[in-house]
C-alpha positions in Angstrom: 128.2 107.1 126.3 124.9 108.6 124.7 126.4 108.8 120.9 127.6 104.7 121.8 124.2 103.6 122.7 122.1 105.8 120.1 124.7 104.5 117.5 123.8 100.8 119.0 120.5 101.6 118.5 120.5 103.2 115.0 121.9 100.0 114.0 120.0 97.5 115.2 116.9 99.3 113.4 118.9 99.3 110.1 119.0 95.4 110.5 115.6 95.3 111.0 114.5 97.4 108.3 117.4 95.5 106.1 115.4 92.2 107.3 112.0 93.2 106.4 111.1 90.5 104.3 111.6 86.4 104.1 111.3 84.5 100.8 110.7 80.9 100.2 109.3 78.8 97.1 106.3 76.9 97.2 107.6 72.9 97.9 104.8 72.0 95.0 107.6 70.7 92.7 106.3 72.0 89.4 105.1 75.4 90.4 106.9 78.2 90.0 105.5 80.2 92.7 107.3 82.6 95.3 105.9 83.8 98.7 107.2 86.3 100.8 105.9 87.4 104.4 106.6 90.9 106.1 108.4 89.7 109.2 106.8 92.4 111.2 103.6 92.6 110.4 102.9 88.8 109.4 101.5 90.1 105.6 101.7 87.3 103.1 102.2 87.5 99.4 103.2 86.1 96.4 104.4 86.4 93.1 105.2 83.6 89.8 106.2 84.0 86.4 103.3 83.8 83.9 103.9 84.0 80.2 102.5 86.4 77.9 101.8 85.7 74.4 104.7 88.4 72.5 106.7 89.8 75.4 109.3 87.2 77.7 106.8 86.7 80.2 105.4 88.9 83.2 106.1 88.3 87.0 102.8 88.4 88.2 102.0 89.6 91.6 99.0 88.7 94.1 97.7 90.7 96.8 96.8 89.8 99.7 93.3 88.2 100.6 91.3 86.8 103.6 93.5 86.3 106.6 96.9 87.2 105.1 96.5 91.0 105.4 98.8 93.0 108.2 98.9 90.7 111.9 99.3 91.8 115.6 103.1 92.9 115.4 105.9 90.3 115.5 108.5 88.0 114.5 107.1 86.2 111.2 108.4 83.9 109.1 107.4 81.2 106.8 108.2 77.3 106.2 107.2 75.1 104.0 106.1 71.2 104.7 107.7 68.6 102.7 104.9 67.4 100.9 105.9 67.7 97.1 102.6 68.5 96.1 101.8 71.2 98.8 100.8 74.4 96.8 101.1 76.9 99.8 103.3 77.6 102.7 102.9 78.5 106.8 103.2 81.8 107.6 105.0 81.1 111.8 105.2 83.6 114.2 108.4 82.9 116.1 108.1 83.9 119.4 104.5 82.9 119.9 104.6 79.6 118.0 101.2 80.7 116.4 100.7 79.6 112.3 98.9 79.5 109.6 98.3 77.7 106.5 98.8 80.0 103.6 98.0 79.6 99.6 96.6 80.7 96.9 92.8 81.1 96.4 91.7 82.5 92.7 93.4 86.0 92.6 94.7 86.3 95.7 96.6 84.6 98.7 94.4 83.6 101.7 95.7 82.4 105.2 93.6 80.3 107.8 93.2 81.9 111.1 96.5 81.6 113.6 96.4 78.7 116.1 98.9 77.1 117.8 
C-alpha cells in the first residue's frame, strides 16, 4: 500500500513540474510578443522576435522588473483582456482571485501590486 501511494505521489509532482509554465500572446494585434508566468511562484516574463541586421532575427528575452519577480507560492496563471490594442497581460492567482496588470516597461516586464 506504501509503494501505491508513494507512486501516486511521485506522479502527481511530475505533473506539476511538467506544468511549470503557462504561455499566452499579448491580445495587442500587431505585436509579436509572448509572456509566460511560473505557475508556482507567480514570476512573469516575456520574450518577442526582434530582427537583427545579417542574421534571421534573435528572440529576445526580458527579465523580470518591478512587481513581476517570484510571489507568495500558488496557482498562477495569466489571461489576457480583449482589448486589441492591450500591450500586456494579468498575471491571476487562481485560488485566491488576486491579479495583476502586467507589461512591458523599457527593458523589462513590470506588474502592478496584486489586488483583488
Amino acid at each position: 500500500m506504501r509503494i501505491i501511494a508513494a507512486v501516486i505521489c511521485l506522479a502527481a509532482v511530475s505533473q506539476a513540474r511538467a506544468e511549470g509554465y503557462e504561455f499566452l500572446a499579448a491580445p495587442q494585434t500587431d505585436l509579436n510578443r509572448m509572456f509566460r508566468v511560473d505557475t508556482t511562484t507567480g514570476e512573469v516574463g516575456v520574450c518577442q522576435f526582434a530582427v537583427k541586421d545579417g542574421t534571421i532575427g534573435v528572440t529576445l528575452c526580458l527579465p523580470a522588473g518591478d512587481g513581476a519577480g517570484p510571489q507568495e507560492a500558488g496557482l498562477y496563471g495569466l489571461a489576457a483582456s480583449n482589448h486589441a490594442q492591450e500591450g500586456g497581460v494579468y498575471r491571476v492567482e487562481k485560488r485566491s482571485g488576486r491579479m495583476s496588470a502586467c507589461y512591458v516597461l523599457g527593458e523589462q516586464v513590470v506588474c502592478t501590486p496584486q489586488a483583488r
